[in-house]
C-alpha positions as CSV (number, residue, x, y, z in Angstrom):
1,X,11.8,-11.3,16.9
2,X,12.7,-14.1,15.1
3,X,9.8,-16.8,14.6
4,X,7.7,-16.4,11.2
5,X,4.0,-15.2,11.8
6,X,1.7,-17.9,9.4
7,X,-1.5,-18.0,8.1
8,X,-3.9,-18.9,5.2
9,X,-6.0,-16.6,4.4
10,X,-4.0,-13.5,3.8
11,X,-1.3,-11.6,5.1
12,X,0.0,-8.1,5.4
13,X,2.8,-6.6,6.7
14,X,3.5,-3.0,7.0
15,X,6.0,-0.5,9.5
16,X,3.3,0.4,12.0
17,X,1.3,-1.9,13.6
18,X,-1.9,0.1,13.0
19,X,-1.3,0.5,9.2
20,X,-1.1,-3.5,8.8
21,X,-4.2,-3.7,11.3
22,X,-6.0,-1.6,8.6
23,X,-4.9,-3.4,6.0
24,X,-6.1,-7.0,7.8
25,X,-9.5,-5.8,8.1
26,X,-9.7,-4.8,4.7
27,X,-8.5,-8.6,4.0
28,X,-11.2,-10.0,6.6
29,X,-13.7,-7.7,4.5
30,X,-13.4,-9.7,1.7
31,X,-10.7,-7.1,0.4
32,X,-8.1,-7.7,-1.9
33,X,-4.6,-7.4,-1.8
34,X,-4.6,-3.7,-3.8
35,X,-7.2,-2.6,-1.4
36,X,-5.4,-3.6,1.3
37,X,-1.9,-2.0,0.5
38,X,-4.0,1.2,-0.4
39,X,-5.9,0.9,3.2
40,X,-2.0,0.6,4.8
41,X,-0.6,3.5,3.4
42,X,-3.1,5.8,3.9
43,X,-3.0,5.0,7.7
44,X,1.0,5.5,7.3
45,X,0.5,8.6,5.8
46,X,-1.2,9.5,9.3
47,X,0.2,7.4,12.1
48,X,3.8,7.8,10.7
49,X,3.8,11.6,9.1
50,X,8.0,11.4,9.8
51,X,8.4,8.2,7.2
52,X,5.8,8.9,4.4
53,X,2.9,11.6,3.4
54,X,0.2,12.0,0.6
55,X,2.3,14.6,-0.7
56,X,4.9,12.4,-1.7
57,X,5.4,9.5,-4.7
58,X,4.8,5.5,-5.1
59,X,5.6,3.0,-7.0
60,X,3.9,-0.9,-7.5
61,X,4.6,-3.6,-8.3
62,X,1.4,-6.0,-8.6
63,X,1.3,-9.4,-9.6
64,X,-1.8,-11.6,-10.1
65,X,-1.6,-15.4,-9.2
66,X,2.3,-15.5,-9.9
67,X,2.3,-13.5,-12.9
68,X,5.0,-11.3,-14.1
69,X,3.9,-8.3,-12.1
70,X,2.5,-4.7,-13.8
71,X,4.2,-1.7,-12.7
72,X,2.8,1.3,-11.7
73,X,4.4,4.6,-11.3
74,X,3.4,7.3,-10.1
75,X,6.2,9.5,-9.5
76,X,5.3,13.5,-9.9
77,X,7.6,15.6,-11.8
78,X,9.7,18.7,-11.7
79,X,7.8,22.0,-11.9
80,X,10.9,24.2,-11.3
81,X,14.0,25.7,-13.7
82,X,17.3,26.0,-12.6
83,X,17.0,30.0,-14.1
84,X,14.6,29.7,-10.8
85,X,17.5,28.8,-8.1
86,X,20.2,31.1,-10.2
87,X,17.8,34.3,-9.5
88,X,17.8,33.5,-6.1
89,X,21.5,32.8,-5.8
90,X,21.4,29.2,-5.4
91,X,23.8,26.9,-6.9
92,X,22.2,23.8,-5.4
93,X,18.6,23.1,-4.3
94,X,17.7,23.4,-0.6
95,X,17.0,20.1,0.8
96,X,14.2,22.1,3.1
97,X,11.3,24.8,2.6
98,X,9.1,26.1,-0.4
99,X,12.3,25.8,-3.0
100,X,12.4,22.3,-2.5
101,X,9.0,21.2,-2.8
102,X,9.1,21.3,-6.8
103,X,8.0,18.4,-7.8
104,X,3.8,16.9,-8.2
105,X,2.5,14.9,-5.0
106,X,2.2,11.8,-7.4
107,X,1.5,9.3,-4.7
108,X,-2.5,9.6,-4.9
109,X,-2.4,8.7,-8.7
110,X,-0.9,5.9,-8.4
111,X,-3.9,4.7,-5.8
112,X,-6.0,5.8,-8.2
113,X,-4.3,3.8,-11.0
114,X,-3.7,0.1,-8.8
115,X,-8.1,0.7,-7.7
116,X,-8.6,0.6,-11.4
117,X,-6.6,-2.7,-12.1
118,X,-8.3,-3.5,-8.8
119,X,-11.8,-3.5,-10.3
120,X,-10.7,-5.5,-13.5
121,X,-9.8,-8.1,-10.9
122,X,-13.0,-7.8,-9.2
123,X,-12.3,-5.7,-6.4
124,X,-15.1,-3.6,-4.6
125,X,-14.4,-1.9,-1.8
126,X,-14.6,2.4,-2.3
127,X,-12.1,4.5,-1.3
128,X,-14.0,6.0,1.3
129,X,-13.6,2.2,3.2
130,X,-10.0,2.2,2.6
131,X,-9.2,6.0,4.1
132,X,-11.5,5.1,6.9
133,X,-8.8,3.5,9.7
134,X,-6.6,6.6,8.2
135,X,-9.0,9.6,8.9
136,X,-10.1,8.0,12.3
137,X,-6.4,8.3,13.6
138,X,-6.2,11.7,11.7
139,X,-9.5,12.7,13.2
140,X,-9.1,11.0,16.9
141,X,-5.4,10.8,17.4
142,X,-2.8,8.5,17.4
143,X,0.3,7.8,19.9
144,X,3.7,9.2,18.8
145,X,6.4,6.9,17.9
146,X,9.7,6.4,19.5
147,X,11.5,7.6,16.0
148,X,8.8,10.2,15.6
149,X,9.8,11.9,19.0
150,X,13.9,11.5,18.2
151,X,13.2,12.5,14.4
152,X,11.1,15.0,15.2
153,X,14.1,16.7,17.8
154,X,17.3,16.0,15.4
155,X,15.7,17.7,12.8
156,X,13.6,20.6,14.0
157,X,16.6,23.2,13.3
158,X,16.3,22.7,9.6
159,X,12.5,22.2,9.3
160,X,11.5,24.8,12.1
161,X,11.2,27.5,9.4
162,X,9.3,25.9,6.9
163,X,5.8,27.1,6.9
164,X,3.3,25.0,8.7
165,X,5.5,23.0,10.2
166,X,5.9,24.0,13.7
167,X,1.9,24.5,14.2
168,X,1.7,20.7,12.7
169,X,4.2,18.7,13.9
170,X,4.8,19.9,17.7
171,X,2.4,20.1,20.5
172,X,1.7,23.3,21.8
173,X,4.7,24.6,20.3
174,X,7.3,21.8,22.2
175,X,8.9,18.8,21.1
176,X,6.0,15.5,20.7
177,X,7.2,13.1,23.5
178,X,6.8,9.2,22.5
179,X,3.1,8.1,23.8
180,X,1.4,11.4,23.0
181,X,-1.4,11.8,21.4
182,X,-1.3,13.6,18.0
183,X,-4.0,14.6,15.7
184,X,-4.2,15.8,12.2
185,X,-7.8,17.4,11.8
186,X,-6.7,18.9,8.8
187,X,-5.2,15.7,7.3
188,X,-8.2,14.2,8.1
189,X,-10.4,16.1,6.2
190,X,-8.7,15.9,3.2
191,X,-8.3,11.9,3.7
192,X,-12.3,11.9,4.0
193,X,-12.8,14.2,1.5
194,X,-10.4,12.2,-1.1
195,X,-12.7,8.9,-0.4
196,X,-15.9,10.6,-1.4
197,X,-14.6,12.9,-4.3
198,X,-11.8,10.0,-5.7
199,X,-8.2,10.7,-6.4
200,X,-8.6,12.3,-9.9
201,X,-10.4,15.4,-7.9
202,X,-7.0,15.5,-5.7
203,X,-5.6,16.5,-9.6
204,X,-8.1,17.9,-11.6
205,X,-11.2,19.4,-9.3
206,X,-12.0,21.2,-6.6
207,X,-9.4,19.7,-4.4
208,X,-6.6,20.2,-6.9
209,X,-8.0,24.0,-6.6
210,X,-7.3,23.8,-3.4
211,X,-4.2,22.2,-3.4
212,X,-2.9,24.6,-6.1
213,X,-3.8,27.7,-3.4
214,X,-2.1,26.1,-0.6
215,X,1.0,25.7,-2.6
216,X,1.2,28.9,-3.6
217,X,0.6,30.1,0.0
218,X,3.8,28.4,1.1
219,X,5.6,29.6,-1.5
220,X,6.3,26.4,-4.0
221,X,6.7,26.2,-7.4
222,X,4.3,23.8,-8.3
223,X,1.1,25.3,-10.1
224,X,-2.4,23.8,-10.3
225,X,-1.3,22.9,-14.2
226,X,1.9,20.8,-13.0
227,X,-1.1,18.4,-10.9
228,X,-3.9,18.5,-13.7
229,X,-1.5,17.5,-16.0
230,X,0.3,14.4,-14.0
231,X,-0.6,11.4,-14.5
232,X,0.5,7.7,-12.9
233,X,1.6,5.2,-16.0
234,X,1.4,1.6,-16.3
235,X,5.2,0.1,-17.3
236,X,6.8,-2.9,-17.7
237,X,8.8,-3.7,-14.6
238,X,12.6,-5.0,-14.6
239,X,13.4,-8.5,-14.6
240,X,16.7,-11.1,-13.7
241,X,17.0,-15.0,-13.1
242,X,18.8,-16.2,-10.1
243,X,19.4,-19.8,-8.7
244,X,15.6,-20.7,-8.0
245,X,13.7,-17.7,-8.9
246,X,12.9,-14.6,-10.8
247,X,13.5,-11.4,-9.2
248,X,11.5,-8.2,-10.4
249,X,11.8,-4.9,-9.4
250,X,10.9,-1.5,-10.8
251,X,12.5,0.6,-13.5
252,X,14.0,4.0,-13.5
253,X,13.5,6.8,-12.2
254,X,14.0,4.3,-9.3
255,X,17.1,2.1,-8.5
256,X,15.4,-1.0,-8.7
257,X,18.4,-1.9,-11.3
258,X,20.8,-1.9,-8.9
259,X,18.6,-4.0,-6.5
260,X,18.1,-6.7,-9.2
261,X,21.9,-6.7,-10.3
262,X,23.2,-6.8,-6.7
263,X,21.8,-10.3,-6.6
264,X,22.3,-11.4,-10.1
265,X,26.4,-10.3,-9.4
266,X,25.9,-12.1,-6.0
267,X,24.5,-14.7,-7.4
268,X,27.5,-15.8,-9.9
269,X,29.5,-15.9,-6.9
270,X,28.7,-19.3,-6.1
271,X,29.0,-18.7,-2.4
272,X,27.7,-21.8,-0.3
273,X,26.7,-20.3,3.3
274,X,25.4,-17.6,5.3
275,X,26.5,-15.0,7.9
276,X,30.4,-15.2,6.8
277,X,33.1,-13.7,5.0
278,X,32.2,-14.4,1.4
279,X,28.5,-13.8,1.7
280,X,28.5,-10.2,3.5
281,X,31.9,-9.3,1.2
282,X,30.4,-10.3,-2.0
283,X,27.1,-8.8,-1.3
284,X,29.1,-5.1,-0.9
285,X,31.2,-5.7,-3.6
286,X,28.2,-6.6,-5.7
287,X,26.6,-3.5,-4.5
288,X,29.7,-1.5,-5.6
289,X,29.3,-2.8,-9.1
290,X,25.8,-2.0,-9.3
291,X,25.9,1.1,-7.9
292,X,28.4,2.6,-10.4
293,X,26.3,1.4,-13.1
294,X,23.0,2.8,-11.5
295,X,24.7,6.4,-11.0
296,X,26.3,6.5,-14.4
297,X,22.8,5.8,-15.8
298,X,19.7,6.2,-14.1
299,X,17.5,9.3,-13.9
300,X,14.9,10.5,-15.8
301,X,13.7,7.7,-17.6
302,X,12.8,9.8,-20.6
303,X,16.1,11.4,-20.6
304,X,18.3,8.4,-20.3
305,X,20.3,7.5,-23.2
306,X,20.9,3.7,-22.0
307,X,18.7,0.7,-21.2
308,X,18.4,-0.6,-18.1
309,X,17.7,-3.9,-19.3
310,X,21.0,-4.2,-21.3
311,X,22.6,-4.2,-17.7
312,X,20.6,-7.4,-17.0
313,X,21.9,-9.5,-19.7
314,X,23.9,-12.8,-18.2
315,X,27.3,-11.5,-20.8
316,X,27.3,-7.9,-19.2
317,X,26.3,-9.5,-15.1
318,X,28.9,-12.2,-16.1
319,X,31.4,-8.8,-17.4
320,X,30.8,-7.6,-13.9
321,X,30.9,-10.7,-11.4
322,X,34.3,-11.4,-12.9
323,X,35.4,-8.0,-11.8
324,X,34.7,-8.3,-8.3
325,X,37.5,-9.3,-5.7
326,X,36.6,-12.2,-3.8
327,X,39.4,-11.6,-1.1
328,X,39.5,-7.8,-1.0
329,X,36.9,-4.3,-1.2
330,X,37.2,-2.1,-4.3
331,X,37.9,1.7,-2.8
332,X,34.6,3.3,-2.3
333,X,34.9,7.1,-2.4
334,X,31.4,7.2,-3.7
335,X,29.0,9.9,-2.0
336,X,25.6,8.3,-1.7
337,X,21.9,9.6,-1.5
338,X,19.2,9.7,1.3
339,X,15.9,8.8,1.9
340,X,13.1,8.3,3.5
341,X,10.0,6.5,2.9
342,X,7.7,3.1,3.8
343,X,7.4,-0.2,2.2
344,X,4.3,-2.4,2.5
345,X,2.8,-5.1,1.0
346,X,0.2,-7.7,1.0
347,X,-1.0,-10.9,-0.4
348,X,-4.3,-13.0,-0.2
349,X,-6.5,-15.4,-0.4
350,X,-6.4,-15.7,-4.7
351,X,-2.8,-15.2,-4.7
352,X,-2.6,-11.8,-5.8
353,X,0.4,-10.1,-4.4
354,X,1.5,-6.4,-4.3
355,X,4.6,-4.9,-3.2
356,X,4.3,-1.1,-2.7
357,X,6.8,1.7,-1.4
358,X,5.8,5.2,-0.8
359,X,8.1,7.8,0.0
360,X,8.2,12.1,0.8
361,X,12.0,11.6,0.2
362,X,13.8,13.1,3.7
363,X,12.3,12.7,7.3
364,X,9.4,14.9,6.8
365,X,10.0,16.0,3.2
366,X,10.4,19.7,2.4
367,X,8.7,20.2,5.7
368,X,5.7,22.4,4.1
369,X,3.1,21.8,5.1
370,X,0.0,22.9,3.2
371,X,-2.3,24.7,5.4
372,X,-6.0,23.6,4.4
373,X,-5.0,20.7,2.9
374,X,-2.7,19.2,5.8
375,X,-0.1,17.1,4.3
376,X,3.4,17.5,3.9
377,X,5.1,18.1,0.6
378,X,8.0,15.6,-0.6
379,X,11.7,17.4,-1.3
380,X,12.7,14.5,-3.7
381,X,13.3,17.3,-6.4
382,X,15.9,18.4,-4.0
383,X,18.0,15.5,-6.2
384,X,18.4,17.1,-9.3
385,X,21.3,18.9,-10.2
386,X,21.1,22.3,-11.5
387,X,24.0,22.0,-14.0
388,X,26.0,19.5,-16.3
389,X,24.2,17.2,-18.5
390,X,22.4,13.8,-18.0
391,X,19.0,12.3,-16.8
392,X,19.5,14.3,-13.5
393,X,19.6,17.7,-14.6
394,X,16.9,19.4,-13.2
395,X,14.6,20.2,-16.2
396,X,9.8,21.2,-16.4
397,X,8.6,17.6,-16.5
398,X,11.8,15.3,-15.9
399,X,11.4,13.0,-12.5
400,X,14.1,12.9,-10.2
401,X,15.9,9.9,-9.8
402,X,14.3,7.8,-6.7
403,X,15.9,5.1,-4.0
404,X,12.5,4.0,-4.5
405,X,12.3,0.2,-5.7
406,X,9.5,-2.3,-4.4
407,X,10.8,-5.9,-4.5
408,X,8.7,-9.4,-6.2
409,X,10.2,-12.9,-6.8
410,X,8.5,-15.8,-8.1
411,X,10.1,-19.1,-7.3
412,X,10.7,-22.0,-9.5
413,X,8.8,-23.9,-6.7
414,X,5.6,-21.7,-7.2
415,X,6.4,-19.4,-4.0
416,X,5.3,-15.7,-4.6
417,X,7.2,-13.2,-2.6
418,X,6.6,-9.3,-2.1
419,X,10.0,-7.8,0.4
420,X,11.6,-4.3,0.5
421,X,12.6,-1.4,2.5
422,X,12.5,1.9,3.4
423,X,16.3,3.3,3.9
424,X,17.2,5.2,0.7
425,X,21.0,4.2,0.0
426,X,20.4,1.0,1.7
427,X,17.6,-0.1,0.7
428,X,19.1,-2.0,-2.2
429,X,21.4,-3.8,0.0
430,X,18.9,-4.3,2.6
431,X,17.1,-6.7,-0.1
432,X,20.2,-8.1,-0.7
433,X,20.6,-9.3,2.3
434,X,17.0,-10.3,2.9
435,X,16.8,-12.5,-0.3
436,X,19.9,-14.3,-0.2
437,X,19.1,-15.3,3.5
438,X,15.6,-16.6,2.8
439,X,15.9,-17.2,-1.0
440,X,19.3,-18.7,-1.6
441,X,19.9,-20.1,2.2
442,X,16.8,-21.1,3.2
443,X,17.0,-18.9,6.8
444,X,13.6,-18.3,8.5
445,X,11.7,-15.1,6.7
446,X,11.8,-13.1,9.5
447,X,15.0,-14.4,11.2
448,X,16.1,-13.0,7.6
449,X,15.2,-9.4,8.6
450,X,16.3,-9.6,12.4
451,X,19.9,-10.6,11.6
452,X,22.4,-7.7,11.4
453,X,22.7,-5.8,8.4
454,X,25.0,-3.6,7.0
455,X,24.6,-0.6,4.8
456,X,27.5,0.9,2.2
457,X,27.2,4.8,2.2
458,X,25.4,7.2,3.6
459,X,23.0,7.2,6.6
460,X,20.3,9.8,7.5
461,X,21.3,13.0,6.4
462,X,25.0,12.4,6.8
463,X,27.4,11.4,3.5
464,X,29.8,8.7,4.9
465,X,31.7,6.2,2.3
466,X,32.1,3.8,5.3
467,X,30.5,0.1,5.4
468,X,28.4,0.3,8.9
469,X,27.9,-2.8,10.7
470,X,25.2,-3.2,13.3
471,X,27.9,-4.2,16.5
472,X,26.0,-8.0,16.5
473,X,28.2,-8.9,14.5
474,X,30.8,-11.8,15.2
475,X,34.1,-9.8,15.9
476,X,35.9,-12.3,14.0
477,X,33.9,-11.6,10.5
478,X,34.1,-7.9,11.3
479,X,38.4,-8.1,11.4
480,X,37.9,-10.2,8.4
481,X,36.4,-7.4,6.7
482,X,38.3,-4.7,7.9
483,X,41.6,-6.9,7.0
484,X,40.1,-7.4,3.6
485,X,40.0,-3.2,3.4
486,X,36.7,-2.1,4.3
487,X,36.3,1.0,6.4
488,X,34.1,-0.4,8.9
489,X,31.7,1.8,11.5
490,X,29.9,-0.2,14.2
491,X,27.1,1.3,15.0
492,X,24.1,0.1,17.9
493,X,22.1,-3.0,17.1
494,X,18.8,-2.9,15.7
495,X,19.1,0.8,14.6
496,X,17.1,2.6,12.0
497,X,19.9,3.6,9.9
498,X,19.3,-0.2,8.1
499,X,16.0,0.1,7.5
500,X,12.5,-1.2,8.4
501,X,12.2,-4.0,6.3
502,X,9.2,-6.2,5.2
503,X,8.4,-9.3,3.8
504,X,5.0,-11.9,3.1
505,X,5.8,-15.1,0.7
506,X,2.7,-17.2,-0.6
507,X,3.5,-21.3,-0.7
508,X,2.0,-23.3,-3.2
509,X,-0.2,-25.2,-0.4
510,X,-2.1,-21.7,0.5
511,X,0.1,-21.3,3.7
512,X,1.4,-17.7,4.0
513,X,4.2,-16.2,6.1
514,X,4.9,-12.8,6.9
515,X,8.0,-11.0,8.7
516,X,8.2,-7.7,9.8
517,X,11.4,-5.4,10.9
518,X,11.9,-5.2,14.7
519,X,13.7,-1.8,14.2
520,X,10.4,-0.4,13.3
521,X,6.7,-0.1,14.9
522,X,5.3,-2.4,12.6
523,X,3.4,-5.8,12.7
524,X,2.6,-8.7,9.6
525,X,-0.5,-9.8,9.9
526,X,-2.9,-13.1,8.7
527,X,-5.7,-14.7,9.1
């Protein structure tokens, strides 16, 4: 997959094919953009239950006409104590089950919230349209993925016990084979009955009721007082120059700081080309900066005692350019974090472009699955620590810190572009290496997502503190790397591990291009 779908009327892009045909139709409907992201991730929420779930968190980043782009987030918070895990013996929280699904299902708000700046920009379309593709697939069935079946089978041991998730997930109590038809009757109902009722009635009515009995049921924390008193927030989302553009991403809980100062570091490089030595070396060593920052500061963003923003200022991005080695790798003993979640995003016909990720945290979240209501609820409170001090601590009301970040740069030359990533760890690098191949050396858009990747840290479930190389890699650049002293892992081409990766970009002459990331299921789409 390497030549760039065009069009110029509109164009989605999404990590299942289905999910971006919803979102088209919406566009062909006389949708907008926000309707259409909201149309995509509800069909993701059903067609791809391993990746993402209404039971998780979003965040947006929405930009109208090349604007500097309002963020919304809508990121649930902790309903748990640590004197909770203490009485039960716990000196860490479980990744899996009812302990680790303490946190608010924010992701719902946050449609909510982007429907209402929606309809200040003239959008019309209900809810009940934009669920519709969703609750069909729910209601009908849909054909299980590839990475559904082989997610589904690596981690049954430690999600078999969580309640629901057994009766939900596998058919007839075996393993889901890829091609099989799945449905989610329950899920359905819920999607159908959130487009007639609205999303504040998933927090504050009789579905929020019903949510609060089901969680209760499987044993979480989480009260029906934690949802009625969530609420997703407009803020004002991060913001760096580089050669050519302005990058934007989203600020904490989320590591959308390290995203932006990855390529602001990278960017004082000066490095001329592509593909060698001192573009994939000074991308990781720019990650390594960032990262250090990003874990020594980001959490709860009402907790935090630094700004992001001062980490964006050209003195402290100079600082920390002039510390990276441009011949040889800093020692990483870092431990990194997981993740999993979808990216999306869309732009049309007026211009008006939204970048969107949605995420239950691990493959399948805490694996609870609530019984009437039929979704799955996140474990990203499974992040906090239950000791020590800082914006991480696990505290009523804090958010966890999230891989989370969706991507926007405006270009000097009046391109708009949404991109990002599901991939946790990576996903910051994954940008990385998607920008600087389409933004600062003018590859192909989705050449710029086929290419090989790399990924600092941890993978799916497993801490590593190697640099992993997909094996299409020249040899030559990969002894290069390792003589420069990176611990290099090859691992298969096109795997998962980096990602699925998205991008659409807007041209001043109404043309629109759209990529898509061939280690996923998904399609961009125009008309």
């Amino acid at each position: 997959m390497i030549n760039t779908p065009r069009s110029r009327r509109g164009m989605v892009t999404s990590p299942h094919h289905l999910a971006s045909e919803a979102g088209l139709r919406v566009l062909r409907e006389g949708g907008n953009a926000i309707e259409a992201t909201v149309a995509m991730a509800a069909s993701l929420a059903v067609v791809y239950p391993h990746m993402t779930a209404i039971g998780g968190d979003g965040f947006w980043l929405v930009s109208k006409k090349g604007s500097t782009p309002v963020a919304v987030d809508a990121c649930g918070a902790a309903a748990a104590t640590p004197e909770l895990y203490a009485s039960k013996g716990l000196s860490a929280i479980p990744w899996r089950g009812p302990l680790a699904a303490n946190t608010v299902a924010g992701t719902i708000s946050g449609w909510g919230e982007v429907l209402k700046l929606s309809a200040e920009l003239g959008g019309k379309l209900p809810l009940s349209r934009l669920v519709e593709d969703a609750v069909w697939s729910a209601e009908n069935g849909f054909a299980v993925t590839a990475s559904q079946q082989d997610l589904t089978a690596s981690k049954l041991p430690e999600l078999k016990d969580a309640p629901n998730f057994v009766s939900t997930f596998l058919l007839d109590g075996r393993l889901p084979r890829e091609g099989e038809l799945m449905k989610l009757p329950a899920l359905g109902r819920t999607l159908k009955r959130l487009g007639q009722a609205g999303t504040e009635d998933f927090y504050r009515g009789a579905m929020a009721r019903d949510i609060a009995a089901d969680l209760a049921a499987v044993g979480s924390p989480v009260t029906g007082a934690d949802f009625a008193a969530h609420r997703a927030t407009r803020r004002e989302a991060l913001t760096v120059p580089v050669k050519g553009a302005r990058l934007f991403n989203f600020p904490p809980p989320t590591q959308g700081l390290a995203s932006l100062m990855i390529l602001a570091l990278f960017d004082r490089l000066g490095v001329r080309e592509a593909e060698g030595f001192d573009h994939i070396h000074g991308l990781v060593e720019a990650t390594k900066q960032a990262f250090l920052v990003r874990d020594r500061i980001v959490g709860d963003p009402a907790s935090m005692t630094a700004d992001p923003r001062d980490f964006l200022t050209p003195e402290t991005l100079d600082a920390l350019a002039a510390k990276i080695d441009r011949a040889k790798a800093l020692p990483w003993p870092q431990p990194a974090e997981a993740g999993d979640t979808v990216w999306l995003g869309a732009i049309d016909k007026d211009g008006l472009a939204v970048s969107f990720i949605q995420s239950i945290y691990f493959e399948f979240g805490s694996g609870c699955v609530l019984p009437n209501m039929g979704f799955v609820m996140q474990n990203r409170g499974a992040s906090f620590q239950l000791s020590g001090r800082g914006p991480r601590v696990l505290a009523p009301g804090r958010k966890p810190f999230h891989t989370l970040n969706p991507a926007l740069a405006l270009f000097d030359d009046g391109r708009s572009m949404v991109y990002g990533t599901m991939g946790g760890e990576g996903q910051p690098q994954t940008q990385s290496a998607l920008f600087s191949r389409y933004g600062m050396f003018g590859q192909g858009l989705q050449a710029a997502i086929t290419a090989p990747r790399w990924l600092l840290g941890k993978t799916w479930g497993e801490n590593s503190v190697t640099l992993k190389l997909e094996s299409r890699f020249d040899p030559a650049l990969v002894a290069q790397l390792r003589a420069a002293g990176h611990d290099i892992e090859l691992l298969e081409d096109f795997t998962s591990t980096m990602g699925h990766a998205g991008a659409v970009v807007l041209h001043p002459d109404g043309t629109f291009e759209g990529a898509t990331d061939p280690r996923s299921d998904g399609a961009a789409m125009g008309f």
